[in-house]
C-alpha positions in Angstrom: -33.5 -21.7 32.4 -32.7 -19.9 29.0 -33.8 -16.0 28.3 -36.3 -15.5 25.7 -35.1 -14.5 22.7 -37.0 -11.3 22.5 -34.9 -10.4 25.9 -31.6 -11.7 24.7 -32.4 -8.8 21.7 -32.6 -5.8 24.3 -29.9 -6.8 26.2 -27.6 -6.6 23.6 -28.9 -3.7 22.6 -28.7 -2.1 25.7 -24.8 -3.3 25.8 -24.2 -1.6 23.0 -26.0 1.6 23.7 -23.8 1.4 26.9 -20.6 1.2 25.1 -21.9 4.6 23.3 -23.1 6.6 26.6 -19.2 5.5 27.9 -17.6 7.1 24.4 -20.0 10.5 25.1 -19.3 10.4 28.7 -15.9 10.0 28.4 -15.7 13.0 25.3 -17.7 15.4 27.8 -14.7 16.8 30.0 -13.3 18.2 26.7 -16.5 19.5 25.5 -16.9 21.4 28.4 -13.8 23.1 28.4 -14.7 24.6 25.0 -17.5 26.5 27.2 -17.4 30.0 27.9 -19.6 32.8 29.7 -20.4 30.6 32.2 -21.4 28.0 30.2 -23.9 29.9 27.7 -21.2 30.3 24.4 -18.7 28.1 22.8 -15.0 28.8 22.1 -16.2 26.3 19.0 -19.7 26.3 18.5 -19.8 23.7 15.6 -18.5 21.5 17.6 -20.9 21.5 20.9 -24.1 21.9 18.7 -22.6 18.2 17.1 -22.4 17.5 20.6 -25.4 18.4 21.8 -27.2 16.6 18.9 -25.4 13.6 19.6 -27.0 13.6 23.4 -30.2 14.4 22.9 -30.3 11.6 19.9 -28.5 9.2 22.5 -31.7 10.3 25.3 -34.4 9.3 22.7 -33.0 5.7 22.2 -32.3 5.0 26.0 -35.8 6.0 26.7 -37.0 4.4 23.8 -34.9 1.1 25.4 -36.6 1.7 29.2 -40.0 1.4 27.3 -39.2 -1.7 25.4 -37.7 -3.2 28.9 -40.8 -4.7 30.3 -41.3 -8.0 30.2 -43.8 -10.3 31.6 -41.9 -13.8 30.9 -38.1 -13.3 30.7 -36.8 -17.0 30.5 -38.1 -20.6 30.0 -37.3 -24.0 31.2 -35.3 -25.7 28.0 -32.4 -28.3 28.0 -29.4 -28.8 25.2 -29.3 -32.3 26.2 -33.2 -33.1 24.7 -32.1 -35.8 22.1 -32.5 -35.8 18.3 -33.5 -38.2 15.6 -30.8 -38.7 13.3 -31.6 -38.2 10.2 -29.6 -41.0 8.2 -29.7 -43.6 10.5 -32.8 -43.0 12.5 -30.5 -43.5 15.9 -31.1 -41.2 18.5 -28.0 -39.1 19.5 -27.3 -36.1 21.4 -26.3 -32.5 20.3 -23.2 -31.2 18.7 -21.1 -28.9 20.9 -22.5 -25.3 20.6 -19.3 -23.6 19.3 -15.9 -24.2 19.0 -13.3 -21.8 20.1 -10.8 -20.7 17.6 -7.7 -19.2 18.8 -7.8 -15.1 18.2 -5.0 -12.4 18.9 -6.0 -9.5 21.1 -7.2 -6.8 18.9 -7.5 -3.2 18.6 -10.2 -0.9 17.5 -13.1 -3.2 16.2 -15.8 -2.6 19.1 -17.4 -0.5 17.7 -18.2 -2.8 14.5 -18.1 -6.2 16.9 -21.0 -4.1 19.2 -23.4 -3.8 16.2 -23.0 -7.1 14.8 -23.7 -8.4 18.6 -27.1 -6.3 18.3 -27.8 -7.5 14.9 -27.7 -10.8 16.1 -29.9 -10.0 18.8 -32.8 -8.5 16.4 -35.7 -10.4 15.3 -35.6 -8.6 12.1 -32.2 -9.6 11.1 -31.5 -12.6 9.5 -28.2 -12.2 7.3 -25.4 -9.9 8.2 -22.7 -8.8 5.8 -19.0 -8.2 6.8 -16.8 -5.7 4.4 -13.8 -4.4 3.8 -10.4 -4.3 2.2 -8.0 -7.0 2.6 -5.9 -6.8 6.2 -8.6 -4.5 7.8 -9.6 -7.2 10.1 -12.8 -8.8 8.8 -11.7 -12.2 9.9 -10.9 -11.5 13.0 -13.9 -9.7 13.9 -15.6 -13.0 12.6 -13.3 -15.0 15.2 -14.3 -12.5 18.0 -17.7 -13.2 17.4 -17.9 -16.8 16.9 -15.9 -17.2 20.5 -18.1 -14.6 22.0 -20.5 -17.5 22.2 -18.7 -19.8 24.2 -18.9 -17.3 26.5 -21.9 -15.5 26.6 -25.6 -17.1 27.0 -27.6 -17.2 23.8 -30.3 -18.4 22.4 -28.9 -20.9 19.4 -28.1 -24.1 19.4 -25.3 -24.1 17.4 -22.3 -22.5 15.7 -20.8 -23.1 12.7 -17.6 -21.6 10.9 -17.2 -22.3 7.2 -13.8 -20.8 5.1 -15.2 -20.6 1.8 -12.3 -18.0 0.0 -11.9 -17.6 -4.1 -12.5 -20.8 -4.9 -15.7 -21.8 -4.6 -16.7 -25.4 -4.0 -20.4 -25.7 -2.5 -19.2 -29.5 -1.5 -16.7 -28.2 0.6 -19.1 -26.3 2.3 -21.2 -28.8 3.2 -18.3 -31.1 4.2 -17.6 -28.4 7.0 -21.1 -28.2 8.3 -22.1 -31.8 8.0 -18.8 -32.6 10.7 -20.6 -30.2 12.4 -24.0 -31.6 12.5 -22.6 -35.1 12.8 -22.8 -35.7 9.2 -19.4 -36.7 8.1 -18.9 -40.6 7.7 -17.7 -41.8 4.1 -21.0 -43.3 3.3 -22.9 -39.5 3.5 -19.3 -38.0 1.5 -20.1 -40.1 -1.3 -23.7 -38.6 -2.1 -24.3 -36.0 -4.5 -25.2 -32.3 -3.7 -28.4 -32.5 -3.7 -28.6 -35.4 -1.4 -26.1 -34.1 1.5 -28.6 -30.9 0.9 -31.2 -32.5 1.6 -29.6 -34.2 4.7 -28.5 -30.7 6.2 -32.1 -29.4 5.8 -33.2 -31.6 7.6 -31.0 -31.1 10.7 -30.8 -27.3 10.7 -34.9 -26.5 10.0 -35.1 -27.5 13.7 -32.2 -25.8 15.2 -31.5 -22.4 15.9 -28.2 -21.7 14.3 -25.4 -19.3 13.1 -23.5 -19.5 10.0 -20.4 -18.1 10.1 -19.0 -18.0 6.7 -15.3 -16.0 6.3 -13.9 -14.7 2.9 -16.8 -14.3 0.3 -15.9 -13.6 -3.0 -19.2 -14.0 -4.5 -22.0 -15.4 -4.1 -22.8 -18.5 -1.9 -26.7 -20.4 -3.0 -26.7 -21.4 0.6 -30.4 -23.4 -0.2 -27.9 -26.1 -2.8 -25.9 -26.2 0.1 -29.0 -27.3 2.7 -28.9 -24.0 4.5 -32.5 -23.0 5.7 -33.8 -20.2 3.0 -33.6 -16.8 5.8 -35.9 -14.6 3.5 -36.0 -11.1 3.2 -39.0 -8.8 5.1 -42.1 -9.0 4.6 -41.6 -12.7 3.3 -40.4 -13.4 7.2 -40.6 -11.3 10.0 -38.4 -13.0 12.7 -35.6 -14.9 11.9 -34.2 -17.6 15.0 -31.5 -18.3 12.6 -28.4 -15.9 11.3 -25.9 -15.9 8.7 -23.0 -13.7 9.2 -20.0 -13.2 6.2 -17.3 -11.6 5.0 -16.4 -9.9 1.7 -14.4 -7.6 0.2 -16.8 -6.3 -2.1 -20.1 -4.6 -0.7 -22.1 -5.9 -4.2 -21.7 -9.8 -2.3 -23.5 -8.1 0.5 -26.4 -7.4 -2.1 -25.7 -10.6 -3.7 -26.5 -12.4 -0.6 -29.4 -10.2 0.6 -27.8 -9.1 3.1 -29.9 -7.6 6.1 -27.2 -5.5 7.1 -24.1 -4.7 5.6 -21.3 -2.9 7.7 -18.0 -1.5 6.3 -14.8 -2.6 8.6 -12.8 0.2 8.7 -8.9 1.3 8.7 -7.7 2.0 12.3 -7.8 6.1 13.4 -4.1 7.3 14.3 -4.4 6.6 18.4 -5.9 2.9 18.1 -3.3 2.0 15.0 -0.4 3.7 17.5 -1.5 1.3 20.1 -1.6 -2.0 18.0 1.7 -0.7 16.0 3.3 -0.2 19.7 2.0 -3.5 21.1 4.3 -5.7 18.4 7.0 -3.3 18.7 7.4 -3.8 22.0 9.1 -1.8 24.7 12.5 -3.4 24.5 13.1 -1.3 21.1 10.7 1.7 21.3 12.6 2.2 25.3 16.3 2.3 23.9 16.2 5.6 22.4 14.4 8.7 23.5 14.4 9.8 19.7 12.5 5.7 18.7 9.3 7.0 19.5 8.7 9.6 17.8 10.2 7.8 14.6 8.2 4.7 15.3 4.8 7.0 15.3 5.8 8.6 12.3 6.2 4.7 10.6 3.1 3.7 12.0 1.4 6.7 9.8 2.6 5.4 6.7 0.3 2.0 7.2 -2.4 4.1 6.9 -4.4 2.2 9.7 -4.2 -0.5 7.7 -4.1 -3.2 11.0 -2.1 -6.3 8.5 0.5 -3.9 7.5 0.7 -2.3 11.3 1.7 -5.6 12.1 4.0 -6.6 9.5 5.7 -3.7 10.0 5.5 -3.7 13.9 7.2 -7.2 14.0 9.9 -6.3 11.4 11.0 -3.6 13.9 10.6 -5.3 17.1 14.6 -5.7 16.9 15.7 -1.9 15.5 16.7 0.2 18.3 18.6 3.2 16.9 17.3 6.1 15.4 19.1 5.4 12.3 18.0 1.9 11.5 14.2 3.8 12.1 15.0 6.4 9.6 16.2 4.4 7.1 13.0 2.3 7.7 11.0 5.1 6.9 12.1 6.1 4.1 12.0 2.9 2.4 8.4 2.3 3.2 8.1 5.8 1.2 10.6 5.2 -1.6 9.8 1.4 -1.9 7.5 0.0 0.4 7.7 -3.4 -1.3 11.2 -3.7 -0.3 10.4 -3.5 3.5 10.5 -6.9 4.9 7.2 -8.6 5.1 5.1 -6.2 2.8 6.6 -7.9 -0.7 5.4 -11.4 0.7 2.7 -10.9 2.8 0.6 -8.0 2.6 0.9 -7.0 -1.0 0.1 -10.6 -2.2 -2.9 -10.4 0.3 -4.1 -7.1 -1.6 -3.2 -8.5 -5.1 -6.0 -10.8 -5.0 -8.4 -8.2 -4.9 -7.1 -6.3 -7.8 -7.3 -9.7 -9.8 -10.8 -10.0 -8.9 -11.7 -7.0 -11.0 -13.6 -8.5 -13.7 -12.0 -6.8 -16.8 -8.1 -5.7 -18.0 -9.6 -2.6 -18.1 -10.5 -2.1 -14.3 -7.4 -3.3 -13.7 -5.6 -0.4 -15.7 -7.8 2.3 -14.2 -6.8 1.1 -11.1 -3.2 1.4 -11.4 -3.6 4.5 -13.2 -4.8 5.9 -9.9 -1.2 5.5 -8.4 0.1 8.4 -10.2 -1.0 10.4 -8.3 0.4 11.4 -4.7 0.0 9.9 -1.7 -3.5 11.2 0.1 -4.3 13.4 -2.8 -8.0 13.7 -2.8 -8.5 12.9 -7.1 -11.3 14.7 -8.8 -13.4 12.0 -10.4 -14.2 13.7 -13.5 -10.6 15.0 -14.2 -10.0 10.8 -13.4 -12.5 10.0 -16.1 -10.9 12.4 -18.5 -7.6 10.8 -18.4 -9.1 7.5 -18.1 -10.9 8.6 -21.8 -7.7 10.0 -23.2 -6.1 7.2 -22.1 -8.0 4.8 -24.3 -9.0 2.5 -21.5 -12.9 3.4 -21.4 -15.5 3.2 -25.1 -15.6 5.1 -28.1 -18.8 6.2 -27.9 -20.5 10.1 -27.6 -18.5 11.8 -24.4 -22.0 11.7 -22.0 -22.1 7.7 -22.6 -18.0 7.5 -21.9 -18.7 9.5 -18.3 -21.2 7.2 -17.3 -18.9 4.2 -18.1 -16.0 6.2 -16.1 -18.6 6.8 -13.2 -19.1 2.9 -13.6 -15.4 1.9 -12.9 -15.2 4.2 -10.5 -18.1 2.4 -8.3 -16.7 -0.6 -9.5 -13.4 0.5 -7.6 -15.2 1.6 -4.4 -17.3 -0.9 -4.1 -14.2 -3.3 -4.3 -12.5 -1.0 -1.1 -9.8 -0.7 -3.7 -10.6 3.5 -3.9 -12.3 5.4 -1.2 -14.9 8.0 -1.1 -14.2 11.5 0.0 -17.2 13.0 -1.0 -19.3 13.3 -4.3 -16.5 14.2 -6.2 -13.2 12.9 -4.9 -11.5 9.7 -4.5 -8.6 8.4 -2.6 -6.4 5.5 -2.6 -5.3 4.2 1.1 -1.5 4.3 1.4 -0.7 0.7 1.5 -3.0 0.3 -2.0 -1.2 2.3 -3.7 1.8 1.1 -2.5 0.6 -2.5 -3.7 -0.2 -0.7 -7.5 2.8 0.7 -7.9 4.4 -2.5 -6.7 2.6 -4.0 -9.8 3.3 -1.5 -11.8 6.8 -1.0 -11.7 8.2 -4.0 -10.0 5.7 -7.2 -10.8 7.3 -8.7 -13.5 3.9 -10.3 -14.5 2.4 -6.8 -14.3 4.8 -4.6 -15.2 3.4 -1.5 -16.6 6.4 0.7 -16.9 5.5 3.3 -14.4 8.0 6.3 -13.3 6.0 7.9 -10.2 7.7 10.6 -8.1 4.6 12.7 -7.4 4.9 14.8 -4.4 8.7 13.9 -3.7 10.2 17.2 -3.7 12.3 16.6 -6.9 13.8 19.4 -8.8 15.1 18.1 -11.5 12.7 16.1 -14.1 15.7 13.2 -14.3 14.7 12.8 -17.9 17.8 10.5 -18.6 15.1 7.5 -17.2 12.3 8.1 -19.4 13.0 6.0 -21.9 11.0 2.8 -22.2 8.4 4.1 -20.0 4.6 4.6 -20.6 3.2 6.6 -17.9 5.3 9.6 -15.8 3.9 11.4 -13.1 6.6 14.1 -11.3 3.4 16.3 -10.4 3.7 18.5 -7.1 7.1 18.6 -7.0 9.3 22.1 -7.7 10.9 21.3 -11.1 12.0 24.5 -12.7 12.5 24.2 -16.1 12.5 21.2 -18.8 15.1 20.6 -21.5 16.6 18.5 -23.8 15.1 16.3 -26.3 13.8 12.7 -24.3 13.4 10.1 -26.3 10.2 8.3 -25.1 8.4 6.7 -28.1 5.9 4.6 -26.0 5.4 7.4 -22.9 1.2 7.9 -22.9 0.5 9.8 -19.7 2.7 12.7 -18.8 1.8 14.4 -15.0 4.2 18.0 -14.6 1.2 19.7 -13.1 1.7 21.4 -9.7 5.7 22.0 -10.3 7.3 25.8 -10.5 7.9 25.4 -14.5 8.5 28.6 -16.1 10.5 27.2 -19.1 10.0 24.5 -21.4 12.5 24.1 -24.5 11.8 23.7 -28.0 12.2 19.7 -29.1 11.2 19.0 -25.4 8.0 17.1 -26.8 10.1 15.9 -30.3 10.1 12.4 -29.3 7.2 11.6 -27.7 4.8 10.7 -30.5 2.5 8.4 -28.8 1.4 10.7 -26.0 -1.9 11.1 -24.8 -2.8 12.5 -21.5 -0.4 15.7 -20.7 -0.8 17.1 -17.6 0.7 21.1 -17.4 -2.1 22.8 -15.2 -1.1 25.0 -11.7 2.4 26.2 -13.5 1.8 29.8 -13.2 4.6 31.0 -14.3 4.7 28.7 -17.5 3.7 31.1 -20.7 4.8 29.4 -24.0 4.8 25.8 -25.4 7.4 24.7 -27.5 5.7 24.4 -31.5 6.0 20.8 -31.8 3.4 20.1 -29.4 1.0 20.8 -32.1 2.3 17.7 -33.7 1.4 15.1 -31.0 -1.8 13.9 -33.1 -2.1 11.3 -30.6 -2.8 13.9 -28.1 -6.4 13.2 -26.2 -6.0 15.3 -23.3 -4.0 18.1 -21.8 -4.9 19.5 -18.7 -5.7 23.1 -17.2 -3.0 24.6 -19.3 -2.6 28.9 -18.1 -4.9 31.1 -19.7 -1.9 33.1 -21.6 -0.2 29.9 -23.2 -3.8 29.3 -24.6 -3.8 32.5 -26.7 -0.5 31.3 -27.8 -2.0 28.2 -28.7 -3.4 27.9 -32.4 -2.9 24.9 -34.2 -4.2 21.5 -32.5 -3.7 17.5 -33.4 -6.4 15.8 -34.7 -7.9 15.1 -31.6 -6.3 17.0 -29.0 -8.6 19.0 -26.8 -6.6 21.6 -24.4 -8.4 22.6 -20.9 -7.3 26.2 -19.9 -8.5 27.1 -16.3 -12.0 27.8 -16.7 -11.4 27.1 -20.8 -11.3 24.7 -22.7 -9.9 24.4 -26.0 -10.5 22.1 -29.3 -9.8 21.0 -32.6 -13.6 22.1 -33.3 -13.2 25.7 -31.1 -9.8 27.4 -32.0 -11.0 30.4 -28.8 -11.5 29.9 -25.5 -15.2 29.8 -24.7 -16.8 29.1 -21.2 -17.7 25.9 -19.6 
């Protein structure tokens, strides 16, 4: 006997709707300890109203579910063992094995994503299912979990197949894996073309129920040149017996392959990357020291979730047990994280081939440009755009038409996972990203960009003695005082001092920098004159949120320079400040 299909759907939704009710249930003693007056008022009232929603949403779907439960037929009489014609010999033969299991470490934090695939699978409606992420958040793992879920779990397919398809693309290699699969894999069937071993593969899979498990996407896969049965889009089909499942870094594959459903695989949250960080510790390092602990939480933060680098790093400290060797660790990962054992070889290379993906040198350079600015700062995407303009790297067309090529790269860059979203107007870049950028930028020989980044470090002195030779310079939200001297720095083009405690800048300061073009000075309140030679940087594109009272200082402009002030702006075309 063999559940319908239609029953094999609820019950997996119903498994995952249970996984829910045991999150809500389990989040309910807290809840109620926010009540107050005997239950009527809130010690946090935004909190219990989400709550509240939250339960009364959940209550609609399990009714919903008890309604749908009712079945007249739940199973049929049906046999793997019924034999099959073979295709190129005409012989009669029996079924391939279902699945194969493929070996999986335990994992942490993924059931919720697992949970929804498993319903996916389970819904008529759903015919192609699309995996993303960035690289190291898990994606083929999750795919692992899923294919072995079927060894163990009754189902309504009658086979499994897992395909590695990665960067390079070959459409016979594909076949290759699915024809051993299908018992399709002598020399004689090798030898034919692609269209022929298509044809041989359609033939086999129209009459099976299967799953196509296809791991590390990079674009596009024609699955009907391949001999995949076309799984089209509603209202062409309304039930789909068969399922493709992938993963991708870039969510555009997921349109690409017309996806059904596309879900995002997340970073780890703090308490689940604690517990996978802990786990490849182990207990014989994080027990020696009452101080390790603490320490080895406080290294686990800087992977930022990121499970690849949790376990890199988790391994490379399995044999450190004194505070010391801890500390140090630290503060490498935040001085020089590609110096820490395992990140330079492993995870950053991992990363890299995203960034190569991007389909232009100038993607590429907006990209890294993002790393100068501190760890978890939450970027504005126009003031992005604006350096990204003054920069050179975006058209020379009107300013509306170079904003919508900025917005462009910057959905380029999400969609990629390389940036992340905050909300309408922010980005981010995950910790271990922009460890990987500035890793190109300042240490890749084949990348080198030249990039002096100590954003956010503290500094108080601008260490001006290692500017030369470098192109971009970001010591923004640090407490630097004062600047002085005369730098030489003929090929420096970005400049970040915003968010320091200047008050002083000495004449000559700018003297030598004659190819400068983004000049960042905003959030220095105490700053109130410019030396006179910055009027003479005609390369000059951008300069940031200057004070209000160096502006009315400020009188004689480069042939392009444009000067923001606050809630001014200044130009070579408006000599006074005017609104904006």
């Amino acid at each position: 006997m063999k559940r319908l299909h239609q029953v094999q759907g609820w019950l997996s939704r119903v498994e995952a709707e249970e996984t829910e009710v045991d999150k809500l249930i389990k989040d309910s003693a807290q809840e109620i300890e926010k009540l107050c007056l005997g239950g009527y008022c809130s010690w946090n009232i935004k909190s219990s109203y989400k709550y509240g929603k939250k339960i009364a949403q959940k209550l609609q779907v399990v009714s919903k579910l008890k309604e749908e439960g009712c079945f007249p037929t739940v199973a049929e009489i049906w046999s793997r063992e019924d034999p099959m014609d073979e295709p190129i010999t005409g012989e009669r033969i029996l079924p391939q094995i279902v699945v194969d299991e493929r070996p999986c470490e335990p994992t942490v934090g993924l059931e919720t994503t697992f949970d929804a695939v498993w319903r996916y699978l389970g819904e008529k409606q759903v015919g192609v299912i699309g995996l993303y992420g960035m690289g190291g958040v898990g994606k083929t793992t999750l795919l692992t979990q899923i294919n072995n879920k079927f060894v163990d779990v009754s189902n309504d397919f009658d086979i499994v197949m897992w395909v590695v398809v990665s960067k390079d693309l070959q459409l016979e290699k594909i076949q290759e894996n699915i024809g051993r699969k299908i018992g399709l894999s002598d020399e004689s069937w090798r030898s034919k073309s692609l269209e022929e071993k298509a044809m041989d593969i359609f033939k086999i899979l129209r009459r099976k129920r299967f799953v196509l498990l296809l791991d590390d996407i990079w674009e596009r896969v024609d699955l009907v040149k391949v001999g995949v049965p076309p799984l089209s889009s509603p209202p062409l089909s309304s039930s789909f017996t068969s399922k493709v499942v992938f993963t991708t870094r870039f969510v555009e594959v997921c349109g690409h392959m017309e996806a059904h459903r596309k879900l995002k695989v997340e970073c780890l949250a703090d308490e689940e990357a604690w517990k996978l960080f802990r786990s490849k510790v182990g207990g014989d390092a994080l027990d020696n020291h009452p101080e390790i602990p603490e320490l080895a939480q406080t290294a686990a933060k800087e992977c930022g979730g990121l499970p690849l680098a949790l376990i890199t790093i988790g391994r490379a400290m399995a044999c450190k047990k004194t505070p010391a060797e801890w500390r140090y660790a630290i503060e490498v990962l935040r001085r020089s994280a590609h110096e820490f054992p395992g990140l330079g070889k492993e995870v950053y290379p991992l990363l890299k081939f995203s960034y190569d993906s991007l389909p232009s040198c100038t993607l590429r350079a907006c990209l890294l440009y993002c790393s100068l600015f501190p760890e978890d700062y939450n970027i504005p995407k126009k003031h992005l755009i604006d350096c990204w303009i003054g920069e050179g790297f975006l058209g020379d067309d009107d300013v509306g038409g170079t904003q919508y090529q900025g917005q462009h790269h910057v959905g380029v860059l999400l969609h990629a996972c390389l940036l992340e979203e905050e909300d309408d107007d922010f980005v981010k870049m995950h910790d271990v990203i922009r460890d990987m950028t500035l890793w190109l930028a300042c240490e890749f020989d084949k990348e080198k960009e030249n990039f002096l980044v100590r954003a956010g470090t503290g500094m108080t002195e601008p260490g001006v003695g290692r500017w030369e030779g470098v192109r971009r310079i970001s010591l923004m939200e640090n407490q630097i005082n004062s600047l002085s001297g005369s730098p030489t720095c003929p090929h420096l083009l970005t400049l970040f001092l915003n968010r320091n405690d200047l008050s002083s800048i000495t004449d000559g300061f700018f003297a030598y920098m004659s190819s400068l073009r983004v000049l960042n000075l905003s959030n220095n309140d105490s700053l109130r004159e410019l030396p006179a030679e910055i009027s003479k940087l005609v390369s000059l594109h951008q300069s940031s949120k200057l004070n209000k009272g160096v502006a009315e200082r400020v009188q004689v402009f480069g042939e392009h320079q444009m000067f923001e002030l606050g809630e001014y702006i200044l130009s070579p075309y408006n000599s006074s400040a005017s609104g904006i």
